[in-house]
LUMSE-990942 format. One record per residue (C-alpha): residue number from 1; residue in one letter; x, z, y. Coordinates in nm, 4 decimals. Example, Ala and Ser with C-alpha at 12.3 -4.5 7.8 and 13.67 -1.06 7.14 Angstrom:
% residues 2
> num,residuo,u,w,v
> 1,a,1.2300,0.7800,-0.4500
> 2,s,1.3670,0.7140,-0.1060
This chain:
% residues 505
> num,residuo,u,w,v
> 1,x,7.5916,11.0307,7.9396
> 2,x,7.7608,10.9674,8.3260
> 3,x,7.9504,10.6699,8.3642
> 4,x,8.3053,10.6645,8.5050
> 5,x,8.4952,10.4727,8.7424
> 6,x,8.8410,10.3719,8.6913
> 7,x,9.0047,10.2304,9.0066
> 8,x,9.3402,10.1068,9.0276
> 9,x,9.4489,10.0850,9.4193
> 10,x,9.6217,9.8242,9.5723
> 11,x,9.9972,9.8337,9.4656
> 12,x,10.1078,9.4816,9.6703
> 13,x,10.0357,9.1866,9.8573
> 14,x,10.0268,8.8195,9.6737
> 15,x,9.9839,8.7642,9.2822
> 16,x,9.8992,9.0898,9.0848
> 17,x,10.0345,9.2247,8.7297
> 18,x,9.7380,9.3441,8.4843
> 19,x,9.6818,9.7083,8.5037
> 20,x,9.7978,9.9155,8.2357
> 21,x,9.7879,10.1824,8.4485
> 22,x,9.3956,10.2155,8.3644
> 23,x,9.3947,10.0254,8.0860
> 24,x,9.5178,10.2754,7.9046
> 25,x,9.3140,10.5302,8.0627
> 26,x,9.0188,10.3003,7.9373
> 27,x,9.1289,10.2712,7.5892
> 28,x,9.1487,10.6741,7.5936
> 29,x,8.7451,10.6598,7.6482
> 30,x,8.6654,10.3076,7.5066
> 31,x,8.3624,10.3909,7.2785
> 32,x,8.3066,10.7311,7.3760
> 33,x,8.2080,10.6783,7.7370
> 34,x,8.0486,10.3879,7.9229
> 35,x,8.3676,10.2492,8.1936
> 36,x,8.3701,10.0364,8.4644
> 37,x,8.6931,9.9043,8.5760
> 38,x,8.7928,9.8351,8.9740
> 39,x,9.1258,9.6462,9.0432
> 40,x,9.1650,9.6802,9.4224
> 41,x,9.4504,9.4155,9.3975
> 42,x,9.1732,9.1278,9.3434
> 43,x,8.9112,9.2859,9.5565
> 44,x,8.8464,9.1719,9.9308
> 45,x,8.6607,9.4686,9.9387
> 46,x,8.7387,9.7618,9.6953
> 47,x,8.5043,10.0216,9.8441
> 48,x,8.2298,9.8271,9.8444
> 49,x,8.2330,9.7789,9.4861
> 50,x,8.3188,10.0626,9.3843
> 51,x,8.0108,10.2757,9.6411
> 52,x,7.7880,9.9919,9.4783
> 53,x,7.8780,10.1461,9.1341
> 54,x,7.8266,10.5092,9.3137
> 55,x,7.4853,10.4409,9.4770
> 56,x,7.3079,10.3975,9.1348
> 57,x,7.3528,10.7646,9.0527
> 58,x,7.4575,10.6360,8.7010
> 59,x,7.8626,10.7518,8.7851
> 60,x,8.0007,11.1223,8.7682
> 61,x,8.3347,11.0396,8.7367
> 62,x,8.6094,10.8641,8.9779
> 63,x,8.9290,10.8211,8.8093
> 64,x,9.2305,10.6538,9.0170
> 65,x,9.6051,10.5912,8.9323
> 66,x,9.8013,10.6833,9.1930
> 67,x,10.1785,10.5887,9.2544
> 68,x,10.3426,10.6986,9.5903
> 69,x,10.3450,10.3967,9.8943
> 70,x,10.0874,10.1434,9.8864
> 71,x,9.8377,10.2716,9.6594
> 72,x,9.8214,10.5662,9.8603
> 73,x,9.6421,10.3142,10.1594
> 74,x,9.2979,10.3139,9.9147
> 75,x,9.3533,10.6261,9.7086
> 76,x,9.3316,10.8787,9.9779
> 77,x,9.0349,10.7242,10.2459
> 78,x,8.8357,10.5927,9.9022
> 79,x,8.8624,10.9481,9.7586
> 80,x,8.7534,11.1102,10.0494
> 81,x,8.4803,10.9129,10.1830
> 82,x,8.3234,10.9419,9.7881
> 83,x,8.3223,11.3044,9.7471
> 84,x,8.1768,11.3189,10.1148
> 85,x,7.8791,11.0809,10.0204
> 86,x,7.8428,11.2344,9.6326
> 87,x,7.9354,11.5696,9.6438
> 88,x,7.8766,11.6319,9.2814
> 89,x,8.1358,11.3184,9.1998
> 90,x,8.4169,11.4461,9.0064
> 91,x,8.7359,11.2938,9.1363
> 92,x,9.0404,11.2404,8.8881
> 93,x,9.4094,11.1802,8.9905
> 94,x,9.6470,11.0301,8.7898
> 95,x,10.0176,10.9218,8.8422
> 96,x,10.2957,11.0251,8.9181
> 97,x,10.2667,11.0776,9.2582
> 98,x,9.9584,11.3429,9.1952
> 99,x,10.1605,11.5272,8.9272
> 100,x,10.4758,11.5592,9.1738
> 101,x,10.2339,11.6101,9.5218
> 102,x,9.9568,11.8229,9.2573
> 103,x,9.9736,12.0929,9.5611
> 104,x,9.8689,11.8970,9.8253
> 105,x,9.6437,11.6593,9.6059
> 106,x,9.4370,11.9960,9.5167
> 107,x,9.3962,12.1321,9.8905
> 108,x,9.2824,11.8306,9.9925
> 109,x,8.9532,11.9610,9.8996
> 110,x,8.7910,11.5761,9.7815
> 111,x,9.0316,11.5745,9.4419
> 112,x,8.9344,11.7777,9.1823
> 113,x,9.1463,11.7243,8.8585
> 114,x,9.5185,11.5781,8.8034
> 115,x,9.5770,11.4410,8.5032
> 116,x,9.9796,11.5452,8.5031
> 117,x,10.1612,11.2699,8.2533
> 118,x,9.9296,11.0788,7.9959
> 119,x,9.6202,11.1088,7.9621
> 120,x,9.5005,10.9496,7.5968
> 121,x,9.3933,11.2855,7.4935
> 122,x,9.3455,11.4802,7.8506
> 123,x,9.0971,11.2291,8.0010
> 124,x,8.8495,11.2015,7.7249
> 125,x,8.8652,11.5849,7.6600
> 126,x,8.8419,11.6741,8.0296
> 127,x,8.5084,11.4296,8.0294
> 128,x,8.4016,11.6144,7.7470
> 129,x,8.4234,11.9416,7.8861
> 130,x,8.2360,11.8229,8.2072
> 131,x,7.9282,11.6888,8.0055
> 132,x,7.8923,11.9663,7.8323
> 133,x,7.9419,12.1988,8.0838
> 134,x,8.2394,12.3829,7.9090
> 135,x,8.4476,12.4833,8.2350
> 136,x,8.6054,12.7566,7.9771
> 137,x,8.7551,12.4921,7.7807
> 138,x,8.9247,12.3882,8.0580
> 139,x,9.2712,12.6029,7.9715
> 140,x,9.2890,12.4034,7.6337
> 141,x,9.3336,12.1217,7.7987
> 142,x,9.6902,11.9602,7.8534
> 143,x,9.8219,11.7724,8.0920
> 144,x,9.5968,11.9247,8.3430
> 145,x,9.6297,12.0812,8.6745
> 146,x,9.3005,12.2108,8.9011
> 147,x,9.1658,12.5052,9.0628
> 148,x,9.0580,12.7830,8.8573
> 149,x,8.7484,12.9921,8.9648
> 150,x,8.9956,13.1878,9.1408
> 151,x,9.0664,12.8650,9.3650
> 152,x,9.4293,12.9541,9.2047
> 153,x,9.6001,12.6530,9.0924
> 154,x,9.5927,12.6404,8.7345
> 155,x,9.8471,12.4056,8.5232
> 156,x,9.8249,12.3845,8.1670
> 157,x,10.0822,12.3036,7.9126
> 158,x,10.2359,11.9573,7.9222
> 159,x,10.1537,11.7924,7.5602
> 160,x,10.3890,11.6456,7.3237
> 161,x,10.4732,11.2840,7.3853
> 162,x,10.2065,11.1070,7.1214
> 163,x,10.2932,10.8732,6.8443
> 164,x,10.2357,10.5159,7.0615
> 165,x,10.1866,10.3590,6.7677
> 166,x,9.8489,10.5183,6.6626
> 167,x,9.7016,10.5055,7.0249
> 168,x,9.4138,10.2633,7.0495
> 169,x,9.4854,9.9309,7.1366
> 170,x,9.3991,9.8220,7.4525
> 171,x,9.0753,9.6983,7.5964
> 172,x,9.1862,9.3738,7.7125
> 173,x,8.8702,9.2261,7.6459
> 174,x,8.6527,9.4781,7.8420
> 175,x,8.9499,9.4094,8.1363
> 176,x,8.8179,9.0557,8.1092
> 177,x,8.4577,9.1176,8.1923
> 178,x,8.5589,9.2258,8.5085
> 179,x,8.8723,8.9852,8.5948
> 180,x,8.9580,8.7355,8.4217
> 181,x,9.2735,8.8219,8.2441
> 182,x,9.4447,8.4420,8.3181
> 183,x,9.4555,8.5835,8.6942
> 184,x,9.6928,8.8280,8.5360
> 185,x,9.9754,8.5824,8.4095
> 186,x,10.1847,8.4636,8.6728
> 187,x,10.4363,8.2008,8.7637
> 188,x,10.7292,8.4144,8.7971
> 189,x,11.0992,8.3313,8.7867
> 190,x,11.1003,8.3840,8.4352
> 191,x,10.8041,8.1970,8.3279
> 192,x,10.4897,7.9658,8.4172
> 193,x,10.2798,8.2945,8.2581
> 194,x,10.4537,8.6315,8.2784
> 195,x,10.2370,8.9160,8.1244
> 196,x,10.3353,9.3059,8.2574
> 197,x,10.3812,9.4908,7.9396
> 198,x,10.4216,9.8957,7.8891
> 199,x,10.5956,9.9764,7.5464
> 200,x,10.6556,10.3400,7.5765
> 201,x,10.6550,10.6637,7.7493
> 202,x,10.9128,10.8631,7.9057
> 203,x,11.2814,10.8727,7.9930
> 204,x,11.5444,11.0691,7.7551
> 205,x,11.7399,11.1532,8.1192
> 206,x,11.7063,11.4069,8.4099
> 207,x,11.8121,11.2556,8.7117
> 208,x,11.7874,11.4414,9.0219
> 209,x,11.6372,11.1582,9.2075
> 210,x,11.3891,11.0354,8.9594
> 211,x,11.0164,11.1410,8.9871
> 212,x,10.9313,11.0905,8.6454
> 213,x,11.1336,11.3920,8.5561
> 214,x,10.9094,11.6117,8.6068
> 215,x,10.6826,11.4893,8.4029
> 216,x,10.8066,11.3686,8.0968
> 217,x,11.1191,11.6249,8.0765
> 218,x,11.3662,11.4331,7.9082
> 219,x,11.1336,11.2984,7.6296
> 220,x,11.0576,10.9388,7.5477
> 221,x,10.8276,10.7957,7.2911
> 222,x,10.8151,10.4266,7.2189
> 223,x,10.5792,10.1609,7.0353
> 224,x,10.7666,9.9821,6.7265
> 225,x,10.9142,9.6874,6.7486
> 226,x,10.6291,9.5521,6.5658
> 227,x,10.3219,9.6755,6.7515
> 228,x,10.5039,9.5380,7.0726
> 229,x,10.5210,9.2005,6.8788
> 230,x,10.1532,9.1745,6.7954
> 231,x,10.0542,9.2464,7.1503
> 232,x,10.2710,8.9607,7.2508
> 233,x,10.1702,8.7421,6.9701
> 234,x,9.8357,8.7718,7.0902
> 235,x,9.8711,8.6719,7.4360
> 236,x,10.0803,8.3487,7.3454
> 237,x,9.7823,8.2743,7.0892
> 238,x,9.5166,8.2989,7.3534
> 239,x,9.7403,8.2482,7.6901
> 240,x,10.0058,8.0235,7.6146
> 241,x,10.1984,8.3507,7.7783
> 242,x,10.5721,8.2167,7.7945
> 243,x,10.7320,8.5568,8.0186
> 244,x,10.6926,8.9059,7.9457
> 245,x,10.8038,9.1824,8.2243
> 246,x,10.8558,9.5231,8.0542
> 247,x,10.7946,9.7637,8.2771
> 248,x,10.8790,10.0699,8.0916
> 249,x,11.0858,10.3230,8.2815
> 250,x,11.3332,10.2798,7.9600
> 251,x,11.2568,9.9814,7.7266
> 252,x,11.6587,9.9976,7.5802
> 253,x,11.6293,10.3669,7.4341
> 254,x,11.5973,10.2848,7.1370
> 255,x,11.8671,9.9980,7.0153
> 256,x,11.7297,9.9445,6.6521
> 257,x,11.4138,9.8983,6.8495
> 258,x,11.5245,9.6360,7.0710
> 259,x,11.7163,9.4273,6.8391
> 260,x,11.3937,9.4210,6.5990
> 261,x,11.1791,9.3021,6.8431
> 262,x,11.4678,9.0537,6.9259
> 263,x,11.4757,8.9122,6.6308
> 264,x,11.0635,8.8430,6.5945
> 265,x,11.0374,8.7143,6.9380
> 266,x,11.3549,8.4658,6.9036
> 267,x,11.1566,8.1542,6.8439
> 268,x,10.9051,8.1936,7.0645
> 269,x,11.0457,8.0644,7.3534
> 270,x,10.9630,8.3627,7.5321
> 271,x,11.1860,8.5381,7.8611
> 272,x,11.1967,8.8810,7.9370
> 273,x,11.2755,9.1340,8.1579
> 274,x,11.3431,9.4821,8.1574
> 275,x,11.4868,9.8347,8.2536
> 276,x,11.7290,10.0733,8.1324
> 277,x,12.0618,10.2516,8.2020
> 278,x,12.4463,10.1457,8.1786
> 279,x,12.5898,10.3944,7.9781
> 280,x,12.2535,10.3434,7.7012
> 281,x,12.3198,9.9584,7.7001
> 282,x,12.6865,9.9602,7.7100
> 283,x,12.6693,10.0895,7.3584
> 284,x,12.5475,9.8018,7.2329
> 285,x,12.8235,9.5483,7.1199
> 286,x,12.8381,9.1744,7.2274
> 287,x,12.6991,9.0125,6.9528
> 288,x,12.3965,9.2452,6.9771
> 289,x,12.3911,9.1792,7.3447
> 290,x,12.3977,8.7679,7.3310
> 291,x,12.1543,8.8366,6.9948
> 292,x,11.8824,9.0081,7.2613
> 293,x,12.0182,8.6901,7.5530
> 294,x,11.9262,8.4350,7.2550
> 295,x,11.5952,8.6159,7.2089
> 296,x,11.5068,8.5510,7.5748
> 297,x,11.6429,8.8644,7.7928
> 298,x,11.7280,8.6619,8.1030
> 299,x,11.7779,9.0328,8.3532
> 300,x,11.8136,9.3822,8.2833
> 301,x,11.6941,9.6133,8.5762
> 302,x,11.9688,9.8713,8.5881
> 303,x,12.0105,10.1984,8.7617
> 304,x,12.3955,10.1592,8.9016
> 305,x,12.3056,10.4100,9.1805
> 306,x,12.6380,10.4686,9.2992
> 307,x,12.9816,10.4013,9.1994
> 308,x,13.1692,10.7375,9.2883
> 309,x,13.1542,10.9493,8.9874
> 310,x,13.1507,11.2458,9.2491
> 311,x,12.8253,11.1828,9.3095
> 312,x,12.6862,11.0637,8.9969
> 313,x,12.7633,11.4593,8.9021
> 314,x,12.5406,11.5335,9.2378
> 315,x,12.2152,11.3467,9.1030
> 316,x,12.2775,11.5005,8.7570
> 317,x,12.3095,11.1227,8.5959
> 318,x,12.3566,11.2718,8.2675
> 319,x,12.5235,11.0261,7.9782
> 320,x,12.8605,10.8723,8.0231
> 321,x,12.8253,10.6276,8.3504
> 322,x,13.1068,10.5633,8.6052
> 323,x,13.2042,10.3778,8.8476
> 324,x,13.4626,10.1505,8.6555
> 325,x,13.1653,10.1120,8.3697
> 326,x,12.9224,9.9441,8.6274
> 327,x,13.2307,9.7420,8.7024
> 328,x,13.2602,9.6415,8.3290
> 329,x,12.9584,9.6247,8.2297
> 330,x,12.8893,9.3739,8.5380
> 331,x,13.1498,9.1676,8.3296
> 332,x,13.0433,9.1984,8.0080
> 333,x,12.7010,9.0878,8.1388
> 334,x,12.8090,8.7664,8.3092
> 335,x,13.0053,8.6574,8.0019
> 336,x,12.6974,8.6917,7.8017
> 337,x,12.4972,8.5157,8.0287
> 338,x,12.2134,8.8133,8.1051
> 339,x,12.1793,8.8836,8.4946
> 340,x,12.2415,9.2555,8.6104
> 341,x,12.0110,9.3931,8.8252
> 342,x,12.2153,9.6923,8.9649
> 343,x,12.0407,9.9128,9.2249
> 344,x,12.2066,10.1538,9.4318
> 345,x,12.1021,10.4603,9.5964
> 346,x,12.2977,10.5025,9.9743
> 347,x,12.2554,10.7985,10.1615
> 348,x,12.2618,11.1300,9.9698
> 349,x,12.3191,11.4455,10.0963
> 350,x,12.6886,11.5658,10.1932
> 351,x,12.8680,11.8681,10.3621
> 352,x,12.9312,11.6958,10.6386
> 353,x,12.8238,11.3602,10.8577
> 354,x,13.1709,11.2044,10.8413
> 355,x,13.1304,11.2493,10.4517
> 356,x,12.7396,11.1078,10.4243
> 357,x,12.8454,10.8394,10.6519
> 358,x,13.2053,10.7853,10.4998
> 359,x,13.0453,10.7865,10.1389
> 360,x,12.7960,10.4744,10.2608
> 361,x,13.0711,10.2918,10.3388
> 362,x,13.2680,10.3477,10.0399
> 363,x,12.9222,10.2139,9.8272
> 364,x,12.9057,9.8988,10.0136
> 365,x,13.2632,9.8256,9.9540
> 366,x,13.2282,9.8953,9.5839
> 367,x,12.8735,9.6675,9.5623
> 368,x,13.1048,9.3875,9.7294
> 369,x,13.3575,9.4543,9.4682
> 370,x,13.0572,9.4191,9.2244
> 371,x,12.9623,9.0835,9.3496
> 372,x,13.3350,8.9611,9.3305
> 373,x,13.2896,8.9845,8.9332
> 374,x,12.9940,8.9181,8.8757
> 375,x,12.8540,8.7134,9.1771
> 376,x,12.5116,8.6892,9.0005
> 377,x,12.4537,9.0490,8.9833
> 378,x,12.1622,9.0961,9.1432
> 379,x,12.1891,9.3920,9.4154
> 380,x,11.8723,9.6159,9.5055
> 381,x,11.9653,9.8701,9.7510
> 382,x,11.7452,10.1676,9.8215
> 383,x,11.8023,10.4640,10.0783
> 384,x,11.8196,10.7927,9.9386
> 385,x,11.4568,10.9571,9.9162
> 386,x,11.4078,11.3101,9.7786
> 387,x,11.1335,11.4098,9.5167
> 388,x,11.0454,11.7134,9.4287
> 389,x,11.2171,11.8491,9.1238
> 390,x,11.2147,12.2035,9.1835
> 391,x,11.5140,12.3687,9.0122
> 392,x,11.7546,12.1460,9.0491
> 393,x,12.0998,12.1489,9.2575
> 394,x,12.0184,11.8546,9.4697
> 395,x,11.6313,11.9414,9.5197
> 396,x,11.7797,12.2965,9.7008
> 397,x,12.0591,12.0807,9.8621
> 398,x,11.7341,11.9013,10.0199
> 399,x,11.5750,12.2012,10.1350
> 400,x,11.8416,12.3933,10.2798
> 401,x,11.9010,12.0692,10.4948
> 402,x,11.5744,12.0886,10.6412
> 403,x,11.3741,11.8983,10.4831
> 404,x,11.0444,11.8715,10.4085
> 405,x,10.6916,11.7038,10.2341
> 406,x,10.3795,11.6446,10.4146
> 407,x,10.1335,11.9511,10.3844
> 408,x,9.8046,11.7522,10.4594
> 409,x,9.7188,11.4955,10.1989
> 410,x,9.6009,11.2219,10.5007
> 411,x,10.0237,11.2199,10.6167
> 412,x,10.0599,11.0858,10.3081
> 413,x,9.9437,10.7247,10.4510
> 414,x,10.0361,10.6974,10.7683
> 415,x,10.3770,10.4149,10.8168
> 416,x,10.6421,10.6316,10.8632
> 417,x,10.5656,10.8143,10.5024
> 418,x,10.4197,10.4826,10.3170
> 419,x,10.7807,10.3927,10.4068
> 420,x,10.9386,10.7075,10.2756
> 421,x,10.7642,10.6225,9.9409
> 422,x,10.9243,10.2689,9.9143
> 423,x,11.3032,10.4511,9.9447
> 424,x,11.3558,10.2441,10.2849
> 425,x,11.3166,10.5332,10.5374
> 426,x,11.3662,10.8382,10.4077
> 427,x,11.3047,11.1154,10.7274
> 428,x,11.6327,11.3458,10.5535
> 429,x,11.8151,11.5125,10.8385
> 430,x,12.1328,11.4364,10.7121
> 431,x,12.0870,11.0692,10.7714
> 432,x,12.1395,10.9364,11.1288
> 433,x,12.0330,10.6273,11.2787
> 434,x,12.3402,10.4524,11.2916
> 435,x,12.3378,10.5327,10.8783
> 436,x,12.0303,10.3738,10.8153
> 437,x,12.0707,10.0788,11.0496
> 438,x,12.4309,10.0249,10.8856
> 439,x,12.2857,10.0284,10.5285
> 440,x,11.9607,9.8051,10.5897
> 441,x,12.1952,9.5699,10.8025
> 442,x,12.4630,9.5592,10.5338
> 443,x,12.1398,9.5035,10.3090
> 444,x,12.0185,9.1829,10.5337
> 445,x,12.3504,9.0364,10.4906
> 446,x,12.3923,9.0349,10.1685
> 447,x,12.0620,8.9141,10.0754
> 448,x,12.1406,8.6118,10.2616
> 449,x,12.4605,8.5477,10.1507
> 450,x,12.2856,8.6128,9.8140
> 451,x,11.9237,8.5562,9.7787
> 452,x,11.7384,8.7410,9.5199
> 453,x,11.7534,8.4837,9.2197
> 454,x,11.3654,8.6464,9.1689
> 455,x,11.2486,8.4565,9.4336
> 456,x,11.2401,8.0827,9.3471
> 457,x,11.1073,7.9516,9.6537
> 458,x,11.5307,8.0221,9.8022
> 459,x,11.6417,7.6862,9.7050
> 460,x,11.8215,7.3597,9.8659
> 461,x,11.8138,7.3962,10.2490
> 462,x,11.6596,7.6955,10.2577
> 463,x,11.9180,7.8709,10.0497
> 464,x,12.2185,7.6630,10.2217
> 465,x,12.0994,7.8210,10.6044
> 466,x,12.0741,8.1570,10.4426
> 467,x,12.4167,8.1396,10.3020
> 468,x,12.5958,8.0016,10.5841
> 469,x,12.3864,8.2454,10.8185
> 470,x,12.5516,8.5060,10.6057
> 471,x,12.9196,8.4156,10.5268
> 472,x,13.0937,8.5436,10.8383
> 473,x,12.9318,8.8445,10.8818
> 474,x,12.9618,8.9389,10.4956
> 475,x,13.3524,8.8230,10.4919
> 476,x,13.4251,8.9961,10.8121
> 477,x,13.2128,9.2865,10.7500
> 478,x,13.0539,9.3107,11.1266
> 479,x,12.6952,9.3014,10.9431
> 480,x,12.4987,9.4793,11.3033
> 481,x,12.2411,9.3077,11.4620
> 482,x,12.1668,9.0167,11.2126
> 483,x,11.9009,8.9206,11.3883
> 484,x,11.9044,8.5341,11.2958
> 485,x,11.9152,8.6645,10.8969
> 486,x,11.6201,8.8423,10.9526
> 487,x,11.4319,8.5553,11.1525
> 488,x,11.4942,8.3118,10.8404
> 489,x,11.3699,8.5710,10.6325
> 490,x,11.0291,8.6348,10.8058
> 491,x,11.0229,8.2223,10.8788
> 492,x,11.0045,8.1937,10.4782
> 493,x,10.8188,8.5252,10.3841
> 494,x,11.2014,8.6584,10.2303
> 495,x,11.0245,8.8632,9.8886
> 496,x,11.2612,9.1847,9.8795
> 497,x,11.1786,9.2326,9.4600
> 498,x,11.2311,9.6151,9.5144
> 499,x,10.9228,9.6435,9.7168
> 500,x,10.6899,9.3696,9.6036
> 501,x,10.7713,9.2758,9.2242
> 502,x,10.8934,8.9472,9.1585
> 503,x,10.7946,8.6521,9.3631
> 504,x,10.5110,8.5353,9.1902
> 505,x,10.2394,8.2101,9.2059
């Protein structure tokens, strides 16, 4: 049978998480098919590997993960220059940014197949269907979206979220042939060996702004408490693994779930990270939040977004959140002892540009009011960048505005959009330029009067100029032109954790 490819582009500069991206997309065909794996984070040269694999005429199949901004850089050129070299290559998106861009993706003309939302059973059944030349199967097939012999776009349904539980476990050992899995485990705030863990699927929330919407629509699936454990158990066996980053887009969904894996990983001397929402957390009661701090959870990545409840309504939040929750719940958080990473979205879209502008404002006064009770909150502040959730209020509020996504697949990578992707410049014709330069300026400020705690390297004198760099301008509130902020922070390579990860060695 063909072989297949299964790259994973290159997400970021510096130290690299492992890839479960295509790990699980090799577990899905581990025994069935033969699978090479090619990490483009540890590779000087990613195309040359992977047109070495190519060139033998043993490969039919070139899967990638794609996720909008960086990865993009690779995905698209690597894609392209493949099919043009080996027409008869099958190319396979997957991602989110292929199941939200499927349109362009498809008329690109050198992808053939998006794999929309997991793949465990689409993958290995598309494969299937290839080798044995069923193309009629291909409507049976979930989680897909291609060209039918119409050259109509064809999606079919989206599959029930699968028991995680019963999925196979992951080839970490066949991830290990091809790099070493210790180059995986880095030296991160948290730990001396932080392993990038995925414990479940979904998000139980429609947010207007989110991209995984789409996708998952509103239902989340999660591994037990136990499977999670025996994952980690194994890497602090083997690794001596002493930092786990859970990088699920909901790990607190489930409370009975979190406070049972508490509980097993309490004496393990293990920290952890991870990401959920206010309003889910907030439910939980003090003693169950210092029982989860006791168990290791040093920061919890938190959508805040915004703290006018006007325009939580506006990007359909859902649940209970407000403004004076974030406030309490920034409280709560410090008295436990658990760092709040709030982020904040600046810049929606309004009536008017007094009330765009005016609303800015009003968020950058309420993050300072943050900071004042909780000054270790950690603040990550993005600029407001659409996705395409069709049906919704705000995706029309978008459109009638003027905006607009790239048509051609190849404006995808060029700087202004890679930007766009990262939620740092966000084209929207409601924003003007004094906006955006008041929001990233505010933003400069306050990461020097605050360095990211994520960043260990912003210590001693380092952290001292910062601060007093900082003061003035943050007290005073004249935050233009910070040019000597910004020179510190290129002098020492300032790590912004919203684009890059944690700092990591």
């Amino acid at each position: 049978m063909s072989k297949v490819i299964i790259f994973n582009p290159r997400s970021a500069n510096g130290k690299h998480r492992i890839p479960n991206s295509i790990l699980q997309v090799g577990a899905s065909i581990h025994g069935k098919y033969e699978y090479v794996f090619v990490d483009g984070n540890l590779e000087a040269d990613p195309w040359e590997k992977i047109n070495a694999y190519l060139s033998t005429n043993e490969f039919s199949y070139f899967g990638l993960t794609v996720m909008p901004g960086p990865q993009l850089k690779q995905a698209i050129p690597y894609s392209k220059q493949a099919k043009e070299l080996y027409p008869n290559l099958k190319v396979i998106w997957g991602g989110y940014f292929a199941s939200n861009q499927y349109k362009v993706t498809l008329e690109s003309g050198y992808v053939d197949f998006i794999v929309n939302g997991p793949g465990d059973n689409t993958f290995p059944e598309l494969i299937s269907a290839l080798e044995a030349g069923e193309t009629e199967k291909m409507p049976e097939i979930k989680n897909l979206i291609y060209f039918d012999k119409e050259r109509k776009i064809k999606k079919t349904p989206v599959e029930a979220l699968l028991d995680q539980d019963q999925l196979p476990d992951l080839p970490y050992t066949h991830l290990d042939s091809f790099y070493p899995i210790e180059k995986y485990l880095s030296k991160t705030f948290l730990g001396k060996r932080t392993l990038a863990y995925h414990s479940s699927m979904g998000c139980p929330f429609t947010c207007s702004f989110c991209a995984v919407v789409p996708i998952y629509n509103a239902k989340w699936k999660g591994k037990s408490a136990e499977k999670i454990y025996q994952d980690i158990k194994y890497f602090k066996e083997k690794y001596d693994l002493d930092a786990i980053e859970f990088h699920d887009n909901n790990f607190f969904t489930s409370k009975k779930r979190v406070l049972e894996f508490s509980e097993l990983v309490k004496d393990d001397n293990i920290e952890w990270w991870g990401e959920g929402r206010i309003d889910t957390i907030n439910l939980y009661n003090d003693e169950e939040l210092t029982k989860m701090h006791e168990a290791g959870c040093k920061m919890i990545f938190l959508g805040a977004e915004t703290g006018n409840d006007e325009v939580l309504k506006q990007m359909n939040k859902g649940g209970t959140q407000s403004g004076q929750m974030i406030k309490d719940f920034a409280l709560r958080l410090k008295n436990i002892g658990i760092i709040p990473e709030f982020s904040f979205v600046l810049g929606m879209p309004g009536d008017t540009e007094k009330q765009v502008y005016d609303q800015i404002l009003w968020d950058i006064n309420f993050i300072k009011e943050i900071k004042e009770i909780n000054p270790d909150a950690e603040i990550i502040i993005y600029i407001y960048s659409p996705v395409p959730t069709e049906g919704s209020d705000l995706y029309q509020q978008i459109i009638d505005a003027g905006f607009s996504f790239p048509t051609v697949l190849e404006d995808w990578i060029s700087p202004t959009w890679e930007n766009f992707d990262l939620r740092k410049n966000p084209l929207t014709p409601w924003l003007t330029p004094k906006m955006i330069d008041t929001i990233r300026n505010f933003e400069v400020v306050l990461n020097g009067l605050y360095p990211t705690a994520s960043d260990f390297r912003i210590k001693g004198l380092v952290k001292y100029v910062l601060k007093s760099l900082a003061s003035w301008r943050y007290k005073s509130g004249v935050y233009g032109m910070p040019y000597e902020i910004k020179a510190i922070h290129k002098l020492w390579k300032y790590r912004q954790p919203e684009k890059e990860g944690f700092y990591s060695e």
